[in-house]
LODRENDREN-257559 format. One record per residue (C-alpha): residue in three letters; residue number from 1; x, y, z; chain. Coordinates in steps of 0.2 Angstrom, whole numbers, m for minus. Layout:
<rs>
aa=ala	i=NUM	c1=X	c2=Y	c3=Z	ch=A
...
</rs>
This chain:
<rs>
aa=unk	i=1	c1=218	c2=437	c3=698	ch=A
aa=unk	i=2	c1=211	c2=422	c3=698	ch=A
aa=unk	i=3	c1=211	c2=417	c3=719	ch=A
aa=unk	i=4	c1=221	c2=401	c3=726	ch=A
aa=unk	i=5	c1=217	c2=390	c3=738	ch=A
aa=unk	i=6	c1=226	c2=375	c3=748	ch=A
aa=unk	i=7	c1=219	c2=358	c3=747	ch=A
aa=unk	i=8	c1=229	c2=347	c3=760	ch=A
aa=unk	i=9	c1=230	c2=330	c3=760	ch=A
aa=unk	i=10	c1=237	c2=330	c3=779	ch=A
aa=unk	i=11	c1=249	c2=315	c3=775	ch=A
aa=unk	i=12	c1=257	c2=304	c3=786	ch=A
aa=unk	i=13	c1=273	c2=300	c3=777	ch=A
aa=unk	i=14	c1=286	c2=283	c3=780	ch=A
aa=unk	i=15	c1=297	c2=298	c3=789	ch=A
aa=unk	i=16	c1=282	c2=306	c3=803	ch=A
aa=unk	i=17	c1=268	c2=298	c3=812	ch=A
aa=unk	i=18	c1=250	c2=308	c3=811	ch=A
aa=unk	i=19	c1=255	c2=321	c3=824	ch=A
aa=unk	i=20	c1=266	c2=326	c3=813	ch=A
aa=unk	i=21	c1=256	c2=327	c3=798	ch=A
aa=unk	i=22	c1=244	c2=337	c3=810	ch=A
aa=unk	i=23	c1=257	c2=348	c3=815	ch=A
aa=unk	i=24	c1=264	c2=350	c3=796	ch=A
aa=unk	i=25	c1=245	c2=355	c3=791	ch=A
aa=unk	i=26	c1=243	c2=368	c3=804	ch=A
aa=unk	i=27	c1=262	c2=373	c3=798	ch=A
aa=unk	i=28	c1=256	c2=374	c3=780	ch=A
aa=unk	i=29	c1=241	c2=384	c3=783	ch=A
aa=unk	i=30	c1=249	c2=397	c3=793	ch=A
aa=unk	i=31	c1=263	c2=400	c3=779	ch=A
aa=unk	i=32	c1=248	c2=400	c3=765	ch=A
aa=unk	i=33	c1=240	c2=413	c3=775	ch=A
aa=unk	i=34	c1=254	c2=426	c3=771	ch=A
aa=unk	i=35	c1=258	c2=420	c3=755	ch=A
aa=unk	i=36	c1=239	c2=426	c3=751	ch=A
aa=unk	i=37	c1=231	c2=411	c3=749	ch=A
aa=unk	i=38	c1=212	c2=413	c3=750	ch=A
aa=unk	i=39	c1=206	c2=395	c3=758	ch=A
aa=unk	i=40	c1=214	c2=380	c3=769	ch=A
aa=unk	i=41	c1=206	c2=364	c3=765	ch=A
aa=unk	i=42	c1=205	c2=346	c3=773	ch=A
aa=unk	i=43	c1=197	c2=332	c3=766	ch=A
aa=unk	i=44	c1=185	c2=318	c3=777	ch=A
aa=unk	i=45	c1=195	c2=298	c3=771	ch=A
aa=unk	i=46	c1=193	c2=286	c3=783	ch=A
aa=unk	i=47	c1=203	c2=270	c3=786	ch=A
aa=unk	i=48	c1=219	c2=276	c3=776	ch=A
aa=unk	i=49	c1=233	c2=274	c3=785	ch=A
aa=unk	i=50	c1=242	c2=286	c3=775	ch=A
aa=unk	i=51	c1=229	c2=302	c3=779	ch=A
aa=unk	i=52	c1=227	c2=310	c3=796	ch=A
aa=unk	i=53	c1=212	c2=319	c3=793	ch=A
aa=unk	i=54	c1=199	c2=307	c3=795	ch=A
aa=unk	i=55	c1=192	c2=318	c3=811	ch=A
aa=unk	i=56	c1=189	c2=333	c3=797	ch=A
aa=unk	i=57	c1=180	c2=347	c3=812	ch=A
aa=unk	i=58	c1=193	c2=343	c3=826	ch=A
aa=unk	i=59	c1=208	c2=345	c3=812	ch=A
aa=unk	i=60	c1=200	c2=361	c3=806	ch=A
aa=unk	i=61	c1=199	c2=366	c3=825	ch=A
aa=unk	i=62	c1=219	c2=362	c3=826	ch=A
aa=unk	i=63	c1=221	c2=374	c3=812	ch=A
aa=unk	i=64	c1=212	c2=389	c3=814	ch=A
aa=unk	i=65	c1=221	c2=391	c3=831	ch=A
aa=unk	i=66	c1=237	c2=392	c3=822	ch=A
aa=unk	i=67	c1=231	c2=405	c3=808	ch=A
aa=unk	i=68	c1=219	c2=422	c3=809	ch=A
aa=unk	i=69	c1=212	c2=424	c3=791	ch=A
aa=unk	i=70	c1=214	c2=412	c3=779	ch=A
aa=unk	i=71	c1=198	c2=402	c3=777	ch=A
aa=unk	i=72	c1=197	c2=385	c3=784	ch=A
aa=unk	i=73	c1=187	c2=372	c3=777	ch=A
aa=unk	i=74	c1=182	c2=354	c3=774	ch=A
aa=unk	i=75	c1=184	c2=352	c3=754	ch=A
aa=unk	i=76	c1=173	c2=339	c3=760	ch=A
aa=unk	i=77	c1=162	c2=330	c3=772	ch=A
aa=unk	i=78	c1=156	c2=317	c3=764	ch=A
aa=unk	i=79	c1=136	c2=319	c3=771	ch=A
aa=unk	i=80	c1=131	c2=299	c3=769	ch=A
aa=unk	i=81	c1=143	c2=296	c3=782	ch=A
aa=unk	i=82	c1=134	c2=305	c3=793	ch=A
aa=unk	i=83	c1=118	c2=315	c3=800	ch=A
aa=unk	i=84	c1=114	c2=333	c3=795	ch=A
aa=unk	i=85	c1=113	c2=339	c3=811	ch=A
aa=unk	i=86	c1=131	c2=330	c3=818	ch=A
aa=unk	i=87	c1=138	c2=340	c3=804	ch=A
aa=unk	i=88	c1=130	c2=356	c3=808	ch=A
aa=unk	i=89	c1=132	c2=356	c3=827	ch=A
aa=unk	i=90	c1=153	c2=351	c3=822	ch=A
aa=unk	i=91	c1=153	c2=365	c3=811	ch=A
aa=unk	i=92	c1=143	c2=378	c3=820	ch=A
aa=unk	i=93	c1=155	c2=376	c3=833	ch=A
aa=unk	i=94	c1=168	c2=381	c3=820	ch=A
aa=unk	i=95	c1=161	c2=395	c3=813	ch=A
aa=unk	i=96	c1=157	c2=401	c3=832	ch=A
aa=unk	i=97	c1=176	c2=399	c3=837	ch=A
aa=unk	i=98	c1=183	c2=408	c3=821	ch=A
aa=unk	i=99	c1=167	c2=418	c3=814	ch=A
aa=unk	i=100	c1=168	c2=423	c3=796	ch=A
aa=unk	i=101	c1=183	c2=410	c3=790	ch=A
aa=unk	i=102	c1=175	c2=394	c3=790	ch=A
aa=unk	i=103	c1=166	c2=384	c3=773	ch=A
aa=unk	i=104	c1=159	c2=368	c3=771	ch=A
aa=unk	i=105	c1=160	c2=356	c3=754	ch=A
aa=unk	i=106	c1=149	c2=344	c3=753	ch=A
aa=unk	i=107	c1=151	c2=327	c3=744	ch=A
aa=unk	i=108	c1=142	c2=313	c3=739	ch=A
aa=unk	i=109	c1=153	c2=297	c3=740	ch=A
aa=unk	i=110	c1=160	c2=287	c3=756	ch=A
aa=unk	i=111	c1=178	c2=293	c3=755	ch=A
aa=unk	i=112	c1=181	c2=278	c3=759	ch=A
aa=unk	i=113	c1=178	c2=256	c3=755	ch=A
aa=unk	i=114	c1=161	c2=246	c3=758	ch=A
aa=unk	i=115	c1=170	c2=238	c3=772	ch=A
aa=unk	i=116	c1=171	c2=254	c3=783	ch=A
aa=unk	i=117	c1=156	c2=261	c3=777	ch=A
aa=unk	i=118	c1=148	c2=247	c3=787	ch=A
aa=unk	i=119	c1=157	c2=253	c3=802	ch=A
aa=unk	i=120	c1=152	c2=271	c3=799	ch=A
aa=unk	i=121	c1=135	c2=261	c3=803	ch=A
aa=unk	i=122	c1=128	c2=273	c3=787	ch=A
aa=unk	i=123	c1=118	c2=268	c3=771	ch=A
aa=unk	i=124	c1=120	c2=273	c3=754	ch=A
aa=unk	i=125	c1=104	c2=264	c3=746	ch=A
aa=unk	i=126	c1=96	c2=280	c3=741	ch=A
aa=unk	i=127	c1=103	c2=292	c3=728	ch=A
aa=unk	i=128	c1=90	c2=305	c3=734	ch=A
aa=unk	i=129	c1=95	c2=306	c3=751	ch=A
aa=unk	i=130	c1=111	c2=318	c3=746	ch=A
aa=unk	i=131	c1=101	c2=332	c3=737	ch=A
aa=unk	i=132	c1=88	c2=332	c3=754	ch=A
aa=unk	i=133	c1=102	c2=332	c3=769	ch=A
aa=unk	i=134	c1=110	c2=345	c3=760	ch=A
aa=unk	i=135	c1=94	c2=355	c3=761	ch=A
aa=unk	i=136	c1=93	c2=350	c3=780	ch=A
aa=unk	i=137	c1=109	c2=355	c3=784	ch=A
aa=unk	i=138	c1=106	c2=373	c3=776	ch=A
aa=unk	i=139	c1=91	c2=374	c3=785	ch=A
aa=unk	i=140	c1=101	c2=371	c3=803	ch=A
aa=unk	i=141	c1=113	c2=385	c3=799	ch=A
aa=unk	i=142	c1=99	c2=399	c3=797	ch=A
aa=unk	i=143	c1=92	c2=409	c3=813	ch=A
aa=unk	i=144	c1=80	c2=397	c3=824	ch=A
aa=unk	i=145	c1=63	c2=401	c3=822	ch=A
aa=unk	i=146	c1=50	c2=402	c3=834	ch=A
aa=unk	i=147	c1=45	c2=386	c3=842	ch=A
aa=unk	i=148	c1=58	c2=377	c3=830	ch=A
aa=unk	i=149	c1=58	c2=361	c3=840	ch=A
aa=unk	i=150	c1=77	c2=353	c3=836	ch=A
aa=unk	i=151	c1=92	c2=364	c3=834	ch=A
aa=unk	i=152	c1=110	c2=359	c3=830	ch=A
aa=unk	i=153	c1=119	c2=369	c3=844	ch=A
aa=unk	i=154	c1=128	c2=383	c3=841	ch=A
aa=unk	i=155	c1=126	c2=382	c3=821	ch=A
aa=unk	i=156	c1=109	c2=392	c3=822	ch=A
aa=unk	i=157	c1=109	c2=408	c3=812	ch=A
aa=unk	i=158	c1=132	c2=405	c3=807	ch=A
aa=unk	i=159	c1=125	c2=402	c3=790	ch=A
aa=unk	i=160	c1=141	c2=394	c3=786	ch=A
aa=unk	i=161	c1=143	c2=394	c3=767	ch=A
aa=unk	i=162	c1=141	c2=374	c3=757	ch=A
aa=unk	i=163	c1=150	c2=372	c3=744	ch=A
aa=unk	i=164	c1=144	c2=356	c3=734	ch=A
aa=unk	i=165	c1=162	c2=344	c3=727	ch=A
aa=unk	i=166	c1=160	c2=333	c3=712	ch=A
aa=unk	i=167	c1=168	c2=321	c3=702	ch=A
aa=unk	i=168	c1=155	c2=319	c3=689	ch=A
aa=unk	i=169	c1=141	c2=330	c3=682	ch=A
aa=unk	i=170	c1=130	c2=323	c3=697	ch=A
aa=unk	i=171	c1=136	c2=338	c3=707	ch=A
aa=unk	i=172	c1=136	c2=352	c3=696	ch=A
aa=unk	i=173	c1=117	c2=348	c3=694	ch=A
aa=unk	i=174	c1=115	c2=348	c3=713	ch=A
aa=unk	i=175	c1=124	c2=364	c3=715	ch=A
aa=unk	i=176	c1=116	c2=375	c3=700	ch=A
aa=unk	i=177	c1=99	c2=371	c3=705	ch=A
aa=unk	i=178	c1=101	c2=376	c3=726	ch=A
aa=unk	i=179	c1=112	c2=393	c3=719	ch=A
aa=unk	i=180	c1=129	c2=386	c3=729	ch=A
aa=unk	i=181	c1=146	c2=386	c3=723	ch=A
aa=unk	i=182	c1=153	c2=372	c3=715	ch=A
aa=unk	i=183	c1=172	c2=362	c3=716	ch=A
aa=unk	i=184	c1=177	c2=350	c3=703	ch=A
aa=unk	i=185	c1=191	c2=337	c3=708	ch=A
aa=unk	i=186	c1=199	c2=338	c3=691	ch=A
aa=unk	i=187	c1=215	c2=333	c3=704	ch=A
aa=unk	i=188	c1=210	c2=316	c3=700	ch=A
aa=unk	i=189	c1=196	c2=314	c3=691	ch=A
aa=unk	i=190	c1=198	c2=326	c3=675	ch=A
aa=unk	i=191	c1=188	c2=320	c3=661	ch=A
aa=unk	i=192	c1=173	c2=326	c3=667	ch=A
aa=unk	i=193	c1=180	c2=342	c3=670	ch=A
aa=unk	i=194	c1=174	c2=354	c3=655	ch=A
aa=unk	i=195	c1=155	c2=345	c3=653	ch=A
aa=unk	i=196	c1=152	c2=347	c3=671	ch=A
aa=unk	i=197	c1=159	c2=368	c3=673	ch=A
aa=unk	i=198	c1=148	c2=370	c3=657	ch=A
aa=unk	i=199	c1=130	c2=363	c3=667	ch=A
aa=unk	i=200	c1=134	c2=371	c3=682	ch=A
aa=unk	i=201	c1=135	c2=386	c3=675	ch=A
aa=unk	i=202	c1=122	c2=386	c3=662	ch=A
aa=unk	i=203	c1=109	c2=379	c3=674	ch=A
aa=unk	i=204	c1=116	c2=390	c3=688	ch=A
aa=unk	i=205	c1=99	c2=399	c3=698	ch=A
aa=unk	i=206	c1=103	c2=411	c3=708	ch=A
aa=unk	i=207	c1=101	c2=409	c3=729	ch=A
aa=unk	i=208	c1=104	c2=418	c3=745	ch=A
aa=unk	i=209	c1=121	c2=411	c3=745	ch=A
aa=unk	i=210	c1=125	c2=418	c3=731	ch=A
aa=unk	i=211	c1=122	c2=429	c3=716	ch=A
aa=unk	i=212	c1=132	c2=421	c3=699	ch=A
aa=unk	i=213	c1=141	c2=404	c3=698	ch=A
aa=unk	i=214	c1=158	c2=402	c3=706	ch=A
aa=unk	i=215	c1=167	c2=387	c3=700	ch=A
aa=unk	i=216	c1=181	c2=380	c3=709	ch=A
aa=unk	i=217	c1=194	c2=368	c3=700	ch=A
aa=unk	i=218	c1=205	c2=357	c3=709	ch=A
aa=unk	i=219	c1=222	c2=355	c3=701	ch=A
aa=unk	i=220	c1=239	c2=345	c3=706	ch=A
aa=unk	i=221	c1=255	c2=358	c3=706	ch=A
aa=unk	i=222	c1=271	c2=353	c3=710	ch=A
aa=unk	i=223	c1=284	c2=366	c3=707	ch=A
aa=unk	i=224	c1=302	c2=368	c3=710	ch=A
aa=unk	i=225	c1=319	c2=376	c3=702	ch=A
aa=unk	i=226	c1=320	c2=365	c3=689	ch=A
aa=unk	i=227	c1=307	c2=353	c3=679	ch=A
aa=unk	i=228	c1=316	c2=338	c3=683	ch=A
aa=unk	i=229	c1=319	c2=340	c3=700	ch=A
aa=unk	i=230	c1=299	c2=344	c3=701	ch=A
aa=unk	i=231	c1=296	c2=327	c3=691	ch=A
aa=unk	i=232	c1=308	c2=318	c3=704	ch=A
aa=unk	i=233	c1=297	c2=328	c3=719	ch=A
aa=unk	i=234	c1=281	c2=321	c3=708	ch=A
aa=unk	i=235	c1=282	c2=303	c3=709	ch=A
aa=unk	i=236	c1=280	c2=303	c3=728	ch=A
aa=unk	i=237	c1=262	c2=305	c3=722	ch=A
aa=unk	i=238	c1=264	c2=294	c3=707	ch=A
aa=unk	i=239	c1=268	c2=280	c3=719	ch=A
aa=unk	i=240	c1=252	c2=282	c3=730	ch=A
aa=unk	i=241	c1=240	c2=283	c3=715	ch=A
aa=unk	i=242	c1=249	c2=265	c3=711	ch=A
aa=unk	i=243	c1=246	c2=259	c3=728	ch=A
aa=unk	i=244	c1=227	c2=267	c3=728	ch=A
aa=unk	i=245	c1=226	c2=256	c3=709	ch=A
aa=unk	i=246	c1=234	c2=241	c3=718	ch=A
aa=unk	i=247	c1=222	c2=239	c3=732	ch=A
aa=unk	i=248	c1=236	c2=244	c3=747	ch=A
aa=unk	i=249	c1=234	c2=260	c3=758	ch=A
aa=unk	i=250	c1=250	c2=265	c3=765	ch=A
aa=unk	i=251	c1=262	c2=281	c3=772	ch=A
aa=unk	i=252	c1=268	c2=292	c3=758	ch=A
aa=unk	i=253	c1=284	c2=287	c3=752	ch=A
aa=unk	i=254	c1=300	c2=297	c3=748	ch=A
aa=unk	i=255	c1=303	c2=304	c3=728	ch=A
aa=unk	i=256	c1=312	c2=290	c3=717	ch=A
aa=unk	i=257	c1=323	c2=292	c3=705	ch=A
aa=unk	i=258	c1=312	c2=283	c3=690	ch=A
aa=unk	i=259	c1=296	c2=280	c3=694	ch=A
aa=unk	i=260	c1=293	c2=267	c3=678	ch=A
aa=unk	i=261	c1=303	c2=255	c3=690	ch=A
aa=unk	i=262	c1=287	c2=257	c3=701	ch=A
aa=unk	i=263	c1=274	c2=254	c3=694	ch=A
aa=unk	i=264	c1=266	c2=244	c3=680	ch=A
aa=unk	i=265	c1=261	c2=250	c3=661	ch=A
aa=unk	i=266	c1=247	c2=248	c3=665	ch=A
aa=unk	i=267	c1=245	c2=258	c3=682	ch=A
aa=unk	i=268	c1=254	c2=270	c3=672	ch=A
aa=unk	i=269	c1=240	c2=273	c3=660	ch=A
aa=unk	i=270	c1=229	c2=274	c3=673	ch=A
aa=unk	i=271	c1=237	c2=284	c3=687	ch=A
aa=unk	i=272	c1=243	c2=295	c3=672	ch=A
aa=unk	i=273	c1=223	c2=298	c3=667	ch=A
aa=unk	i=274	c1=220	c2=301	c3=684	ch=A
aa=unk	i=275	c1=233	c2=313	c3=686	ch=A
aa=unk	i=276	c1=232	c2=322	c3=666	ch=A
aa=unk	i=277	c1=228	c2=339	c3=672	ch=A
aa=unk	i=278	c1=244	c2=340	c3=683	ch=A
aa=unk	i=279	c1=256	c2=353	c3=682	ch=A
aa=unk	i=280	c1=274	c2=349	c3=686	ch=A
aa=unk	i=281	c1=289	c2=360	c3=684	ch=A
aa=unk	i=282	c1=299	c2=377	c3=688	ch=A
aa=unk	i=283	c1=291	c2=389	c3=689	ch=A
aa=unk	i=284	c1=291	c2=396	c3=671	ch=A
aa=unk	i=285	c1=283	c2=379	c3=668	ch=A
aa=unk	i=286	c1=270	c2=384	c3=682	ch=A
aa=unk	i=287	c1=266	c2=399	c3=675	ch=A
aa=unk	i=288	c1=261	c2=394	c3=659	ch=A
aa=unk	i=289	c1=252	c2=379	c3=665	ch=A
aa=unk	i=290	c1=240	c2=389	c3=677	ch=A
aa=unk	i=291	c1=237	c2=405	c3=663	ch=A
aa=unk	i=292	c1=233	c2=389	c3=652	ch=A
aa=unk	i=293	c1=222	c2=381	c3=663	ch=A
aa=unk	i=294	c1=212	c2=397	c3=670	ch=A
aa=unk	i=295	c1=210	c2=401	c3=652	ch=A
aa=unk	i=296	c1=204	c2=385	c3=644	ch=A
aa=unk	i=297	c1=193	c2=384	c3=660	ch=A
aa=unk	i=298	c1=187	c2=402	c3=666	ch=A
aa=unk	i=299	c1=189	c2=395	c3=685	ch=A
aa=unk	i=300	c1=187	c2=407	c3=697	ch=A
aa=unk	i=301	c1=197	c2=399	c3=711	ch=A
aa=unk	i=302	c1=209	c2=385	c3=711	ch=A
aa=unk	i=303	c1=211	c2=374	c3=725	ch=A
aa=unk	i=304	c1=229	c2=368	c3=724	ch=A
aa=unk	i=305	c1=236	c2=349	c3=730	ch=A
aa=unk	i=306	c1=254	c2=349	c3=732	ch=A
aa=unk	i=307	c1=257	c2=333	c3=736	ch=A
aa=unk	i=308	c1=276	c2=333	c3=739	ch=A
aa=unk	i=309	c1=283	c2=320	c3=753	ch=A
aa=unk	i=310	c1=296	c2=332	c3=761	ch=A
aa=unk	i=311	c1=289	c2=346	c3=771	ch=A
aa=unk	i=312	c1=301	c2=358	c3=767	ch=A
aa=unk	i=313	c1=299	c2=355	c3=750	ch=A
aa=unk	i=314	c1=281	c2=355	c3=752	ch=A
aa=unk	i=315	c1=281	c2=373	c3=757	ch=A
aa=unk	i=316	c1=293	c2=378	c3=743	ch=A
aa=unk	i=317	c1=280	c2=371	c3=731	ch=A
aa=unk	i=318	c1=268	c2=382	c3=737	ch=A
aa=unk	i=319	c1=278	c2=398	c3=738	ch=A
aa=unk	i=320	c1=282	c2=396	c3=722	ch=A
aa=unk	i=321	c1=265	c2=391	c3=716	ch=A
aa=unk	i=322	c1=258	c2=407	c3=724	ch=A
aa=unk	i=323	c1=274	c2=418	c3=717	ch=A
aa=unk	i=324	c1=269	c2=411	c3=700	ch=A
aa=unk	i=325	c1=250	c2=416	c3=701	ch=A
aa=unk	i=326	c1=255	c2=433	c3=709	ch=A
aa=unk	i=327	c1=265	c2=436	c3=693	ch=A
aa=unk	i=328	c1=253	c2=432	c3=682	ch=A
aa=unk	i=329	c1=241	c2=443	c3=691	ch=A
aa=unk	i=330	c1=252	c2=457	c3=687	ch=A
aa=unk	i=331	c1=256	c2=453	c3=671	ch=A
aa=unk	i=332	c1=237	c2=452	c3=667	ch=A
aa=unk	i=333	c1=235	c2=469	c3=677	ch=A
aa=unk	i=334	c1=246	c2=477	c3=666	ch=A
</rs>
C-alpha cells in the first residue's frame, strides 16, 4: 500500500480568523493520525493573508501537542529565507520535544513576492547557495564533534530527516546527488512531474539517510458522496488559484455554485493546468484516480491537499480519501 500523507494549507477562511485555522490544523492532524495517515505537513508562505502558517516551527509545535505518532513536518522551509542554523536550532527543538516524528522539506523558492523578500532581509543572487545551506544544515543535526566551535542548540546528533521539494527538475538533481528523499508539487505544478521522478531516480546515489529513492507526489483530492457535490466543494480552491493569477491574496472563500461565473477563460486555462492532476469526486471516482495515479507514477507516498473551505467537510474529504486508499490496499493484497 502505497502510504498517505497530509499536506495542510492551515487556511484562514472568510468564515474564521488564524486561530481557527491553527486550531482546525491541529484538529486535522489528530483525526489523520487515526485514520493511518503517515505524515502532517505545513508549508513556510509569508504575507498571505489567507494562510496561517507563516511561523512554520511554532505551528508544528501547536500540532505535535495535539497528536502522538503521526509525523510532523514542514513540507517546506524555504532555506533562502533564512540561515542554516536558525532552521536547525527551530527544528532541533522539535525533534527534542517529539523525538522520532519530525521531518524537514526543504525548498528553493521564497514562498512568497520580491517585496517581502526584502523584508525577510535575505538574498536570492546566488543559485549555489541552496545546494551548500542544505549541506550545512545536515551537518548541524549530526553529533558535535570535538572542539566543533558553533552548535545549533538542541539540534546536535536529532538527525532530523530533509526532504528536498521541487517544482522543476532542479530539485530532483539536488536530491539524487546527497541520497535524500524527494517531494514533487505536482499539486500545482504538474508538467514537470514525470521528467523530474525519472532523474531523481535514475541519478539517485545512495547516503546515510537513506538506501533507494523515495519519491513523494503531491496531489489535490477532494472527495465527497457524489462527483458533483465534490466539484461544488472544489471551486473553493478554483477561486484561490484565480486570486493567486490575479494578483490578490485573500481568505478562502465559500464553494460556488458555478465557478465559470468566477473566473476568466483565460484563468481558467491557467488555474486548470495548475491544477490537471487533481482528483475530484466520490469515492469510486477517488479510487480509480489514486490506483491511476500511483500506477502511471510508482510514488511511494502521496502527500495529499484537500483544500475544502468547510471544516467539516474538510475532514470528510479525508476520511474518505483514506477509506479509498485502504481499499485499494486490500484490493491490491488480495
Amino acid at each position: 500500500m502505497t502510504d498517505i500523507s497530509i499536506l495542510d494549507l492551515v487556511r484562514v477562511t472568510e468564515g474564521t480568523d488564524a486561530r481557527a485555522a491553527l486550531d482546525n490544523a491541529r484538529n486535522l492532524a489528530s483525526h489523520a493520525e487515526a485514520w493511518g495517515y503517515r505524515r502532517f505537513w505545513v508549508a513556510e508562505h509569508h504575507n498571505m493573508p489567507g494562510i496561517a502558517s507563516a511561523a512554520t516551527a511554532v505551528v508544528l509545535a501547536h500540532i505535535g501537542a495535539g497528536t502522538s505518532t503521526i509525523r510532523i513536518g514542514a513540507g517546506g522551509i524555504m532555506l533562502p529565507n533564512h540561515a542554516p542554523i536558525v532552521v536547525a536550532e527551530q527544528f532541533g527543538t522539535l525533534a527534542t520535544l517529539f523525538p522520532g516524528r519530525v521531518d524537514l522539506g526543504l525548498g528553493r523558492a521564497p514562498g512568497t513576492d520580491q517585496l517581502t523578500v526584502r523584508a525577510l532581509r535575505r538574498s536570492l543572487t546566488d543559485p549555489d547557495d541552496f545546494p551548500r545551506d542544505v549541506l550545512e544544515l545536515q551537518a548541524f543535526f549530526q553529533p558535535a564533534q570535538p572542539g566543533q566551535r558553533v552548535q545549533a542548540v538542541p539540534a546536535a546528533g536529532t538527525k532530523v530527516p530533509l526532504w528536498i521539494l521541487g517544482s522543476s527538475t532542479y530539485g530532483a538533481q539536488v536530491a539524487a546527488e546527497f541520497g535524500l528523499p524527494y517531494a514533487f508539487a505536482s499539486h500545482f505544478a504538474p508538467d514537470m512531474l514525470l521528467p523530474a521522478l525519472q532523474i531523481y531516480r535514475a541519478r539517485f546515489k545512495p547516503s546515510a539517510q537513506l538506501a533507494r529513492p523515495h519519491a513523494m507526489i503531491g496531489v489535490n483530492i477532494i472527495a465527497a458522496d457524489t462527483d458533483s457535490q465534490a466539484r461544488r466543494l472544489a471551486t473553493s480552491q478554483q477561486m484561490s488559484f484565480a486570486n493567486l493569477l490575479r494578483g490578490t491574496r485573500g481568505l478562502s472563500q465559500p464553494p460556488i455554485d458555478d465557478i465559470d461565473l468566477y473566473w476568466s477563460p483565460a484563468e481558467k486555462a491557467q488555474a486548470s493546468s495548475m491544477l490537471a492532476r487533481s482528483i475530484i469526486g466520490s469515492p469510486a471516482t477517488v479510487n480509480a484516480g489514486l490506483a491511476a495515479l500511483i500506477a502511471e507514477t510508482a510514488a511511494d507516498e502521496l502527500m495529499i491537499v484537500s483544500d475544502v473551505y468547510d471544516h467539516q467537510d474538510r475532514l470528510r474529504s479525508f476520511q474518505r480519501i483514506a477509506e479509498a486508499a485502504r481499499s485499494m490496499g486490500n484490493s491490491l493484497a488480495a
